[in-house]
BAFI-3210 file (N, C-alpha, C; in Angstrom, 3 decimals, decimal comma, padded with zeros to 6 digits):
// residues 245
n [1|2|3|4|5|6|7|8|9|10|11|12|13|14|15|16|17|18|19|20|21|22|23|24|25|26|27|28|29|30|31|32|33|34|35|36|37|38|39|40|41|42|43|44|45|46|47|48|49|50|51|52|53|54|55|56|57|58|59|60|61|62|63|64|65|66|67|68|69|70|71|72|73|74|75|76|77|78|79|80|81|82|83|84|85|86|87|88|89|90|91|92|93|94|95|96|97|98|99|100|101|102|103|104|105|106|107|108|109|110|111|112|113|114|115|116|117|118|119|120|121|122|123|124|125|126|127|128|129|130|131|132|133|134|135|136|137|138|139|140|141|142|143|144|145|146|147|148|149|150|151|152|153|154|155|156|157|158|159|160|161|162|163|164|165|166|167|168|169|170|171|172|173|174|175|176|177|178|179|180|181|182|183|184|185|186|187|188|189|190|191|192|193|194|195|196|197|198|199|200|201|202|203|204|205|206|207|208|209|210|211|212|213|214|215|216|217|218|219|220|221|222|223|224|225|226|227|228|229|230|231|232|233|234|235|236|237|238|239|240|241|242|243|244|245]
n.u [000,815|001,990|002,386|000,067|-000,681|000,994|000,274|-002,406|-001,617|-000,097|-002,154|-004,148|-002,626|-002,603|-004,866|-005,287|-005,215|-007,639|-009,406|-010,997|-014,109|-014,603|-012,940|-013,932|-013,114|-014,417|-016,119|-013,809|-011,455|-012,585|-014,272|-012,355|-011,765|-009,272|-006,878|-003,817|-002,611|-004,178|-006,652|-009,156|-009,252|-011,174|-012,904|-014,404|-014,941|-015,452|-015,858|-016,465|-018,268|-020,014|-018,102|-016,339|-015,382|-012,668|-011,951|-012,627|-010,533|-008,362|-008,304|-008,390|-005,451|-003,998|-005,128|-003,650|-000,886|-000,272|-000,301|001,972|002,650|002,802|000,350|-001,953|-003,397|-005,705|-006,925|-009,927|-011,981|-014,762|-016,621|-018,264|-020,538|-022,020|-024,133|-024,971|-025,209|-027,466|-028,604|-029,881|-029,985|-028,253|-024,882|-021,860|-018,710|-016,036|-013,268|-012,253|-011,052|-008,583|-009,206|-011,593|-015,030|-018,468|-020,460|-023,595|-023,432|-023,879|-027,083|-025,659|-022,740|-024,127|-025,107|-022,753|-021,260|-022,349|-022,588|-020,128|-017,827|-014,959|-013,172|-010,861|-010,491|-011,801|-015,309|-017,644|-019,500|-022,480|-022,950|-022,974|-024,025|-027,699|-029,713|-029,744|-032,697|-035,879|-036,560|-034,913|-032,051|-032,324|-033,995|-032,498|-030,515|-031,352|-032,176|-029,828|-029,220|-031,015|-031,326|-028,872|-026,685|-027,793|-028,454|-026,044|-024,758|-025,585|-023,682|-021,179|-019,068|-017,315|-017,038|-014,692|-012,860|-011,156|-011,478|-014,795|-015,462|-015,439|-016,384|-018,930|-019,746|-019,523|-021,129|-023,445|-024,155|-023,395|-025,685|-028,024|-027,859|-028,466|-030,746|-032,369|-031,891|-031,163|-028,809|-025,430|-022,732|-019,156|-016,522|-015,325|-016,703|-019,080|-017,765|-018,165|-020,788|-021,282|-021,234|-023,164|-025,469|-025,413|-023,171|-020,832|-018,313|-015,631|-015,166|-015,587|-013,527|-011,751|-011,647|-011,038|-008,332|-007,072|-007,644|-007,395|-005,202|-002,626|-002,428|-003,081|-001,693|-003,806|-004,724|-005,234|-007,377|-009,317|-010,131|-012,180|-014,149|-014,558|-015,899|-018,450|-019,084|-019,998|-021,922|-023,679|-024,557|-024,810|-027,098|-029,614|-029,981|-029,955|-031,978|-034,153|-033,881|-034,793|-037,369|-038,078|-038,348]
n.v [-001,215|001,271|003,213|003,393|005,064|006,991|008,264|009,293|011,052|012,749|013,872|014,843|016,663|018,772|019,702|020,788|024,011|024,550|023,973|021,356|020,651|017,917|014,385|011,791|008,018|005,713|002,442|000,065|000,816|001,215|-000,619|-002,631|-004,276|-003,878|-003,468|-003,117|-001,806|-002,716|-002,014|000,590|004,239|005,234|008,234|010,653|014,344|017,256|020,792|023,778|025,079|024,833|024,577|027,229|028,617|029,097|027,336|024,877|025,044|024,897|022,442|020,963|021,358|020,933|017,410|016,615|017,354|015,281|013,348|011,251|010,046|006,994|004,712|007,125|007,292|005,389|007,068|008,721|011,195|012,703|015,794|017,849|019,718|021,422|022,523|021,382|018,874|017,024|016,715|014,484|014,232|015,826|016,412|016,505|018,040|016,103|014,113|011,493|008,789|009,900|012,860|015,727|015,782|015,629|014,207|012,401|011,434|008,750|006,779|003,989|004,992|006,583|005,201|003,424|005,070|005,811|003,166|002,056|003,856|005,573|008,156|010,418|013,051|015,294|015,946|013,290|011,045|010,892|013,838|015,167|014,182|012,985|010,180|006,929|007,191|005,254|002,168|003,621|003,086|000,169|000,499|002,146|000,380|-001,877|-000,175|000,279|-002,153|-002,812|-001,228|000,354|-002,116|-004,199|-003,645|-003,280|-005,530|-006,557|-005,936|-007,187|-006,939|-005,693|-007,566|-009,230|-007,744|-007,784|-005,452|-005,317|-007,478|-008,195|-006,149|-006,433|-008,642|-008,916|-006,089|-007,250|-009,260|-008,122|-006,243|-007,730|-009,195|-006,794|-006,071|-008,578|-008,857|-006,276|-005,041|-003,588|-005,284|-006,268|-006,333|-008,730|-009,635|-010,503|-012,293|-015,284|-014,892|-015,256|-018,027|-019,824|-018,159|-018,697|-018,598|-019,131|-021,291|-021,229|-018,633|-016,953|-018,494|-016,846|-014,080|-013,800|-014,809|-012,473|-010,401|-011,246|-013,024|-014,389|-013,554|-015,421|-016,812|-017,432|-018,805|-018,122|-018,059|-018,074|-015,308|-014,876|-017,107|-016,759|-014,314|-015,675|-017,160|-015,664|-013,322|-015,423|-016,198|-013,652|-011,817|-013,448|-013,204|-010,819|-009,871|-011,951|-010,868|-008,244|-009,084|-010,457|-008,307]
n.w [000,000|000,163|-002,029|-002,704|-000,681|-000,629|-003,051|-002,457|-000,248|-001,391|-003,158|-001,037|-000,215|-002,200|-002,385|-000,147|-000,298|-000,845|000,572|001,972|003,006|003,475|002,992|001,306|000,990|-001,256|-002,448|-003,458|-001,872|000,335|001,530|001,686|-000,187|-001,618|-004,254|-004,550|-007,522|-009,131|-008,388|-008,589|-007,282|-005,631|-004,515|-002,956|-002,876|-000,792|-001,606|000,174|-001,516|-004,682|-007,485|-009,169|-012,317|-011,787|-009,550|-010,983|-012,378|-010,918|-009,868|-012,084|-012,377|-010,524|-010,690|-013,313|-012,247|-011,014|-012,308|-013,312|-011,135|-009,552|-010,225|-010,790|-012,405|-012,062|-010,180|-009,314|-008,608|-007,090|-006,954|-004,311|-002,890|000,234|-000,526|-002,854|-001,894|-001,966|-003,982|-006,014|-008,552|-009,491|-011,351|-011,201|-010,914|-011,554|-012,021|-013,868|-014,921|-016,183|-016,811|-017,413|-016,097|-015,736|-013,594|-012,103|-008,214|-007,673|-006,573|-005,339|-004,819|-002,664|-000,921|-000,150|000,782|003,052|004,397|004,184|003,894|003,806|005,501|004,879|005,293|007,172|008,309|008,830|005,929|006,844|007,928|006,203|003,286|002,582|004,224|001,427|000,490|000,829|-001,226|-003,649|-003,584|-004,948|-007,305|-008,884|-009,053|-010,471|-013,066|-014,087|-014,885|-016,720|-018,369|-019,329|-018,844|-020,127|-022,649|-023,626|-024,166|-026,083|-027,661|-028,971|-029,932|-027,567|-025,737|-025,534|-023,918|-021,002|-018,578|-019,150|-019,105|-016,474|-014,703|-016,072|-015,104|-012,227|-011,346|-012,218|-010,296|-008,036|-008,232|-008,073|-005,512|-004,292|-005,100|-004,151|-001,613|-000,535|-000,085|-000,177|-001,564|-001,608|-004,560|-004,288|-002,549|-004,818|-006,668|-005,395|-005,014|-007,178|-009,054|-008,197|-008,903|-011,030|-013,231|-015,706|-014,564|-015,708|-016,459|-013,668|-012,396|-014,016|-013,952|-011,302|-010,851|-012,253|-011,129|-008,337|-008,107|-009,723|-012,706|-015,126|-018,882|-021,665|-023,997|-027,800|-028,735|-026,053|-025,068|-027,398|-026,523|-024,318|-024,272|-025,698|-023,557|-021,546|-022,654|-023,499|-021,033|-019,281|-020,443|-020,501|-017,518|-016,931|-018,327|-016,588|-014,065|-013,778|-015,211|-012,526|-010,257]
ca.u [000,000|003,134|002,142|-001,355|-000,639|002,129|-000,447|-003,423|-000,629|000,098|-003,225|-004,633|-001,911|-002,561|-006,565|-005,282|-005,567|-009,114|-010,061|-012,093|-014,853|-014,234|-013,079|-013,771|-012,849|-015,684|-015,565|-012,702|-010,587|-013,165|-014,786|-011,575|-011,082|-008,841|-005,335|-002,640|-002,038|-005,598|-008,096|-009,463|-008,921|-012,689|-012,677|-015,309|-014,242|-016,863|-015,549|-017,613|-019,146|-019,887|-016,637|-016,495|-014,280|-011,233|-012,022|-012,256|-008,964|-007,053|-008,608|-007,324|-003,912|-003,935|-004,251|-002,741|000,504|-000,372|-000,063|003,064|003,086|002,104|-001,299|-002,872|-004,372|-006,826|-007,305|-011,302|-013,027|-016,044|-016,532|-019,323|-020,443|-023,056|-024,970|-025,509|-025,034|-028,840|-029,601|-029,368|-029,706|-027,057|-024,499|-021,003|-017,719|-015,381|-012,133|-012,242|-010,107|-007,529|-009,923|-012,376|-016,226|-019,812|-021,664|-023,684|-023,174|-025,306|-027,509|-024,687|-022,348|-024,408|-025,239|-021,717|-020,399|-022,694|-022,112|-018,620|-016,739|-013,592|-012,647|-009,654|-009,926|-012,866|-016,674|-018,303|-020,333|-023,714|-022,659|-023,201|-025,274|-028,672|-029,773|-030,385|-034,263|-036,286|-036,539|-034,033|-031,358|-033,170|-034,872|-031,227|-029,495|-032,883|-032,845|-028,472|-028,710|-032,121|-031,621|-027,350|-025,629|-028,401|-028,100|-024,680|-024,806|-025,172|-022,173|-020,380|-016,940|-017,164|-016,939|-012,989|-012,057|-010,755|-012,637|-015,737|-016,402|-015,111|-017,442|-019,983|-020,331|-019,613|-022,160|-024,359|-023,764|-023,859|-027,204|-028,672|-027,659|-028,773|-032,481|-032,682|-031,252|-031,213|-027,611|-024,016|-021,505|-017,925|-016,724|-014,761|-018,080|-019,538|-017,032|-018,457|-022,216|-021,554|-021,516|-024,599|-026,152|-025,010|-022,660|-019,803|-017,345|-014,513|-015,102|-015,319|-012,246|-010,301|-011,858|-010,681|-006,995|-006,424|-007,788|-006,825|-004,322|-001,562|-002,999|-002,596|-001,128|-004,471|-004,465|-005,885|-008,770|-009,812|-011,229|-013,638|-014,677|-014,933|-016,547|-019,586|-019,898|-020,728|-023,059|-024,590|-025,226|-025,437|-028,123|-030,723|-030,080|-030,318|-033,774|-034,699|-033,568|-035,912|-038,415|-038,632|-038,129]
ca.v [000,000|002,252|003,536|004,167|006,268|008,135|009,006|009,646|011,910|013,946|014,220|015,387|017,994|019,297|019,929|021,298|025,386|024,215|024,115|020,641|020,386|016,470|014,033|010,228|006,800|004,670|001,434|-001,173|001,091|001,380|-001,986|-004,077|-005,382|-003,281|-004,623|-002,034|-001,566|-003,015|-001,552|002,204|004,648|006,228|009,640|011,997|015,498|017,898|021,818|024,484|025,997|024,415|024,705|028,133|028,565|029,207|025,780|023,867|024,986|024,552|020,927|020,379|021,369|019,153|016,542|017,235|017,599|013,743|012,309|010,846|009,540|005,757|004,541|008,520|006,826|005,547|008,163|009,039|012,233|013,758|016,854|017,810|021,012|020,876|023,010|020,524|016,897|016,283|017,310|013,054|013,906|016,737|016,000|017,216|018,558|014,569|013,724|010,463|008,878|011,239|013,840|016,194|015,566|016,037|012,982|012,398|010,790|007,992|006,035|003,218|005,726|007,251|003,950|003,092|006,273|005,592|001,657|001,781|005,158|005,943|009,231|010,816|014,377|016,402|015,351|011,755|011,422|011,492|014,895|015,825|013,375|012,429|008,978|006,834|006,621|003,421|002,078|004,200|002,189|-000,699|001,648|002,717|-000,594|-002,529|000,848|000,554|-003,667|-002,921|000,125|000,347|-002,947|-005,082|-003,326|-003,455|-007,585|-007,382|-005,852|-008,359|-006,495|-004,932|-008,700|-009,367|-006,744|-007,847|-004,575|-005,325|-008,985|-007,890|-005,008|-006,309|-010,085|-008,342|-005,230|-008,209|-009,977|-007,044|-005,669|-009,245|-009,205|-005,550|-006,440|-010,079|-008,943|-004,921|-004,883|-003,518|-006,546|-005,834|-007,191|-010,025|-011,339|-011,166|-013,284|-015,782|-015,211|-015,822|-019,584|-019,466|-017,670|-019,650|-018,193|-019,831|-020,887|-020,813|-016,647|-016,450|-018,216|-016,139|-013,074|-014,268|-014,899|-011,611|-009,189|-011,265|-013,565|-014,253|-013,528|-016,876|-016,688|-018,189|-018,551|-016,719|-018,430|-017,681|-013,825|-014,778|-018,162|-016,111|-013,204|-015,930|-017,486|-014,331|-012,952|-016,141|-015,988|-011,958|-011,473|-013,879|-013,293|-009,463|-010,411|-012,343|-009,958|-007,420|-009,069|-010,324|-006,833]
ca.w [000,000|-000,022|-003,554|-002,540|000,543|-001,218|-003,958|-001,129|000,333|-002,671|-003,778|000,070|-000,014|-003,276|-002,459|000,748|-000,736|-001,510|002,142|001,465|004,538|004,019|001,571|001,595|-000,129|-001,321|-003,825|-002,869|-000,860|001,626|001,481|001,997|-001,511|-002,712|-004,587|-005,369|-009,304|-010,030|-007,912|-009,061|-005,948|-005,849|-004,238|-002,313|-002,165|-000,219|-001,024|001,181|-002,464|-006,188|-007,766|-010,485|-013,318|-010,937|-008,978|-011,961|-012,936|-010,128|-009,536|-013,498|-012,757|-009,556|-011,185|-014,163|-011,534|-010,170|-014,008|-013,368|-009,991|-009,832|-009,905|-010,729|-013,722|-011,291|-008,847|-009,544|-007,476|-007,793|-005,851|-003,727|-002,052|000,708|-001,346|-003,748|-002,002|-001,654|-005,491|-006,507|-010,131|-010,219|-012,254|-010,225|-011,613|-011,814|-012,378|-014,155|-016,554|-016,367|-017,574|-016,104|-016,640|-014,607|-013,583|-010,878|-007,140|-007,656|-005,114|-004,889|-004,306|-001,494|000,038|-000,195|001,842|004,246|004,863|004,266|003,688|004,519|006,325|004,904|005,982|007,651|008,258|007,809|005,061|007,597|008,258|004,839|002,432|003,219|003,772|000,871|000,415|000,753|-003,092|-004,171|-004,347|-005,993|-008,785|-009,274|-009,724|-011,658|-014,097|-014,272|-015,424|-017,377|-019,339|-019,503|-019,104|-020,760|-024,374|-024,442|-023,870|-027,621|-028,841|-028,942|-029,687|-025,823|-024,041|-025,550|-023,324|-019,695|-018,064|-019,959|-018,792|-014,579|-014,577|-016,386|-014,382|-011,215|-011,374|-012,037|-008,686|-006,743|-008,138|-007,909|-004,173|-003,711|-004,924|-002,947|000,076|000,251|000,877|-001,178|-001,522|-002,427|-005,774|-003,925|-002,252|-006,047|-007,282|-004,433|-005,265|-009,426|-009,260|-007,353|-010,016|-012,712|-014,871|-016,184|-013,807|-016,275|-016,502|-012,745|-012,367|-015,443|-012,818|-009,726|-011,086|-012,711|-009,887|-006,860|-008,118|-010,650|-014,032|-015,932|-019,997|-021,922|-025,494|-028,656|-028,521|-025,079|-025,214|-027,797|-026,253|-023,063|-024,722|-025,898|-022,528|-020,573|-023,298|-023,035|-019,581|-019,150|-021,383|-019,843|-016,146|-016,787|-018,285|-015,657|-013,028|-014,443|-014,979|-011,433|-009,434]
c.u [000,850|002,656|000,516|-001,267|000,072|001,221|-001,511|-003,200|-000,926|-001,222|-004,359|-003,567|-001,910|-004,370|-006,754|-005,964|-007,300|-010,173|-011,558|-012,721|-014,362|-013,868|-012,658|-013,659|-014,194|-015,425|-014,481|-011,794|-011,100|-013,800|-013,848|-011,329|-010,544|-007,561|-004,866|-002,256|-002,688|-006,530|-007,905|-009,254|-010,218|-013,115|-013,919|-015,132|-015,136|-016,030|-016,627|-018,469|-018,980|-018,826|-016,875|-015,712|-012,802|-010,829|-011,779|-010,918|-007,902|-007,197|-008,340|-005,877|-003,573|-003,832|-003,940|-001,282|000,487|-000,429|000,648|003,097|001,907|000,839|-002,316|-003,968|-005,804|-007,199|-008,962|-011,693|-013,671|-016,584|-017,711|-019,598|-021,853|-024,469|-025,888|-025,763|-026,357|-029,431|-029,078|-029,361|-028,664|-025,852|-023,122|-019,732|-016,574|-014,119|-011,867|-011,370|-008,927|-008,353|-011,119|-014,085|-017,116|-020,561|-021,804|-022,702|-024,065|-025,715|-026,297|-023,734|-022,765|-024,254|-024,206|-020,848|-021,055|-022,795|-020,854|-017,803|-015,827|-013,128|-010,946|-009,372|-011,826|-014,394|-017,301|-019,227|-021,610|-023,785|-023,167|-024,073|-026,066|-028,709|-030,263|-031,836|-034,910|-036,778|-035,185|-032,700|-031,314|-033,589|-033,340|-030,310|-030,207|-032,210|-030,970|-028,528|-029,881|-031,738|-030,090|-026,642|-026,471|-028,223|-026,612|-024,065|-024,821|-024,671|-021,277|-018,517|-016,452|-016,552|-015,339|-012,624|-012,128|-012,063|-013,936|-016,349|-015,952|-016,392|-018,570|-020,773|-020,257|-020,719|-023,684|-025,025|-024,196|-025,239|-028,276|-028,993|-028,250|-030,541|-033,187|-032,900|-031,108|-030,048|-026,618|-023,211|-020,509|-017,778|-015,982|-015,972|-018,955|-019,237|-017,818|-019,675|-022,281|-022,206|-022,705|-025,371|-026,239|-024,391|-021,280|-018,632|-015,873|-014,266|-015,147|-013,693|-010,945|-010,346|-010,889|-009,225|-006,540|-006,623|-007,107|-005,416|-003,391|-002,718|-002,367|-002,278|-002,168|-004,087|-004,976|-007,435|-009,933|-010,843|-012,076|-014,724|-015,496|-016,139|-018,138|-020,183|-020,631|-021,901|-024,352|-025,573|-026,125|-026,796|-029,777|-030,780|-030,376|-032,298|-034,915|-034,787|-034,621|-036,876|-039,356|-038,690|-039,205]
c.v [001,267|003,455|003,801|005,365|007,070|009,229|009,735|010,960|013,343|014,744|015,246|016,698|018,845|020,093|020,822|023,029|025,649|024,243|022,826|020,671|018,470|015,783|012,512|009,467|006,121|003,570|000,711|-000,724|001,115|000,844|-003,292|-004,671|-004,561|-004,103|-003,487|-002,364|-002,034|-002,627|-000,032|002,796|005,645|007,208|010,500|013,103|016,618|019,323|022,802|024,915|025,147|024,980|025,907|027,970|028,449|028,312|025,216|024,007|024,522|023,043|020,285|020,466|020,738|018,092|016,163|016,876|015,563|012,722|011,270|010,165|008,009|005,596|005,547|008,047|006,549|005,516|009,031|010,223|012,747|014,793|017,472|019,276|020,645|021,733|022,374|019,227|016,657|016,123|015,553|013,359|015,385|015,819|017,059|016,956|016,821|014,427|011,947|009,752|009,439|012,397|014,616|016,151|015,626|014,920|012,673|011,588|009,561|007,339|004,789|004,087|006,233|006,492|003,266|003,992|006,204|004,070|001,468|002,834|005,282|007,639|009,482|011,622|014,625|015,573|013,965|011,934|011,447|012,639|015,714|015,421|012,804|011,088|008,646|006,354|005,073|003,527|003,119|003,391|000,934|-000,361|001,848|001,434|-001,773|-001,404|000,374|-001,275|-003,604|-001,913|000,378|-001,036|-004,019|-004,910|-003,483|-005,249|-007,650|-006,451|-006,645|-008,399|-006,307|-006,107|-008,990|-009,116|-007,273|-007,191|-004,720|-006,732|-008,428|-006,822|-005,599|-007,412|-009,276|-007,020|-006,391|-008,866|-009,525|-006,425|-007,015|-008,967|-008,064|-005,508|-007,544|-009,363|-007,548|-004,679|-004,197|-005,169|-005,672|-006,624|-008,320|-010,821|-011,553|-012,034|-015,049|-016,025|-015,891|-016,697|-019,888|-019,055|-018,230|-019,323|-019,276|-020,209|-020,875|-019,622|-016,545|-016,863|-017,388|-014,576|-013,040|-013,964|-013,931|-010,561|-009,375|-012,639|-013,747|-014,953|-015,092|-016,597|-017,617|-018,085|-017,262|-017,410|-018,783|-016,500|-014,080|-015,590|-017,552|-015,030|-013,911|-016,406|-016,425|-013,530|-013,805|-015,993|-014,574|-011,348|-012,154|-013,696|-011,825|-009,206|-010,722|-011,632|-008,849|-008,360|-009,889|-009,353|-005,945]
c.w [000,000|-001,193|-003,511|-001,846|000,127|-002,333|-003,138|-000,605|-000,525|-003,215|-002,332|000,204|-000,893|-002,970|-001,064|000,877|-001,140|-000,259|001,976|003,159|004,832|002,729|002,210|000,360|-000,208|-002,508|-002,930|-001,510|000,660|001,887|002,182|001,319|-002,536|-003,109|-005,506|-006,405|-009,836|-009,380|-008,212|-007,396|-006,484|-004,304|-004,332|-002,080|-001,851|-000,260|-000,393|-000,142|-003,431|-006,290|-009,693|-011,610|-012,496|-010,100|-009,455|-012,497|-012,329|-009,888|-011,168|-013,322|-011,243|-009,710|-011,980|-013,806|-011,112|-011,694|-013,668|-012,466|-010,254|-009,397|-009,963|-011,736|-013,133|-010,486|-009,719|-008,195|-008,188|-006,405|-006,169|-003,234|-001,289|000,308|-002,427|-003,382|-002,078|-002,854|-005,999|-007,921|-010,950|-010,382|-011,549|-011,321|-010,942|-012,269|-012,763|-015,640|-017,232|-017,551|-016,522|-016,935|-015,741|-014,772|-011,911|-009,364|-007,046|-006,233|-004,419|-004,178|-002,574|-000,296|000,499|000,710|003,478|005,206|005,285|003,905|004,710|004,484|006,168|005,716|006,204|008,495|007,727|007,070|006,268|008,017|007,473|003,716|003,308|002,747|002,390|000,830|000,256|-001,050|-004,180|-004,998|-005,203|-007,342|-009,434|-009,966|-010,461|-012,665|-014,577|-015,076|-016,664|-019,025|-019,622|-020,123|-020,180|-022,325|-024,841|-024,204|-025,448|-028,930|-028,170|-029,092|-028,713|-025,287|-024,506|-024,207|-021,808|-018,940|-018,431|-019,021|-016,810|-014,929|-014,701|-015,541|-012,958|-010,541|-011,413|-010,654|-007,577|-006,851|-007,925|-006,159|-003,246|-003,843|-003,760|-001,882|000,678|000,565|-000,248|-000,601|-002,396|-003,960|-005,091|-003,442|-003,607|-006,611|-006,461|-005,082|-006,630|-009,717|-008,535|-008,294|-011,156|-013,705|-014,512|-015,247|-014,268|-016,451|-014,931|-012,340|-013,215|-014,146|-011,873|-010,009|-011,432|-011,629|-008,658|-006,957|-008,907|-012,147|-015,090|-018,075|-020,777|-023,507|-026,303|-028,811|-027,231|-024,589|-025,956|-027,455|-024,721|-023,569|-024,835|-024,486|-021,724|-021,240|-023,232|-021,842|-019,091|-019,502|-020,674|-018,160|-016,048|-016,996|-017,353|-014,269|-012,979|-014,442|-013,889|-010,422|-009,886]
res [x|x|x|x|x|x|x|x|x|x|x|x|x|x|x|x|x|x|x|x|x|x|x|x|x|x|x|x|x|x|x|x|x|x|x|x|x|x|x|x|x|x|x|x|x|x|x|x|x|x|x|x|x|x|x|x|x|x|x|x|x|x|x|x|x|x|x|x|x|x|x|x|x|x|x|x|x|x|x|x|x|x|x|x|x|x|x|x|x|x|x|x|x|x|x|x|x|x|x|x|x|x|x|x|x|x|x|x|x|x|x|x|x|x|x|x|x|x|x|x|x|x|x|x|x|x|x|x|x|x|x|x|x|x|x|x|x|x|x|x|x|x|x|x|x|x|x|x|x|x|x|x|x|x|x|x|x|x|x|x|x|x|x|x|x|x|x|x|x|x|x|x|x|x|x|x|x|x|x|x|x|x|x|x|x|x|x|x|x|x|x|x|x|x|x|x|x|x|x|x|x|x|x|x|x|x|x|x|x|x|x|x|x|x|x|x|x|x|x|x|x|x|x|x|x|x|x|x|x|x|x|x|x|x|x|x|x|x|x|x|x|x|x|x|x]
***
């Protein structure tokens, strides 16, 4: 974790002139399943006001300045003001991607700061975001497998891609688990629920090995063989997911 905290560091001292009221981790780092040089570092930053032209600049050349230093690639914040945290369908100034862009705080998000957030600097999130609403987060992660991940089940160029099949079987898992049961799960207890569900357990183990263990050397005819099993599967359990909720 050397190489996290060093970046953590840099990046809390850089936001310092910014006078943040609070700024928390949410997603792996603050769950317990994170893994240095593959987990994203997902970032709450609360300043006292919406951020003007002269905010947005200085929070571009922040990190802008953190390019270089290991693992900035993915360092994710999306910054908050308590002016705005309650507005769920505003759309907040983001640092994602190494780029700067406006997208909301969603209900996972919220539900996620308030289950499991991590307290860098200032105020806990209950201080500042309101609870999430009953149905809320349900409506949110039904409408995110229904209306998002389900259409793109059939492009078929997307599932190759590493990120593409983790995201997409895992978001699965966890919204499965979040309708059943009302709860967030990390992506390590998704990996867990999968086979339970029924997908492939040759794609959970290709999962398993590259996030939490030594990435294995498969052939060339693996990504597309992989690519059909998960479409296979993806496609009807998203269906079914929907159209029991």
């Amino acid at each position: 974790m050397q190489q996290t905290d060093a970046l953590l560091d840099r990046f809390l001292a850089g936001l310092a002139p910014a006078s943040p009221l609070a700024v928390w981790a949410h997603g792996s780092l603050a769950a317990g399943d994170y893994v240095e040089g593959r987990s994203d570092l997902d970032l709450i930053a609360v300043l006292p006001q919406p951020p003007g032209p002269g905010a947005v600049w200085r929070v571009a050349v922040l990190h802008n300045r953190l390019r270089a230093a290991p693992l900035a690639g993915g360092l994710h914040c999306t910054y908050l003001s308590p002016d705005t945290a309650d507005d769920t369908g505003r759309c907040h100034l983001t640092w994602a991607h190494e780029r700067l862009l406006r997208r909301p705080a969603t209900p996972v998000t919220r539900a996620e700061l308030h289950t499991s957030g991590r307290v860098l600097r200032g105020a806990p999130p209950a201080d500042v975001l309101p609870p999430v609403r009953d149905g809320e987060l349900a409506a949110f992660v039904l409408r995110d497998q229904r209306d998002y991940w389900r259409p793109y089940v059939d492009r078929a160029d997307l599932w190759t891609r590493d990120v593409w099949v983790d995201l997409g079987m895992l978001t699965h898992a966890r919204a499965t688990v979040t309708l059943r049961e009302g709860r967030l799960i990390s992506k390590r207890e998704a990996l867990d629920v999968l086979p339970g569900l029924g997908a492939p357990e040759e794609v959970v183990e290709d999962i398993r090995a590259r996030r939490y263990g030594r990435p294995v050397t498969a052939d060339a005819a693996w990504p597309p063989r992989r690519a059909a099993l998960v479409r296979r599967y993806l496609g009807p359990a998203i269906d079914a997911l929907a159209a029991g909720s």
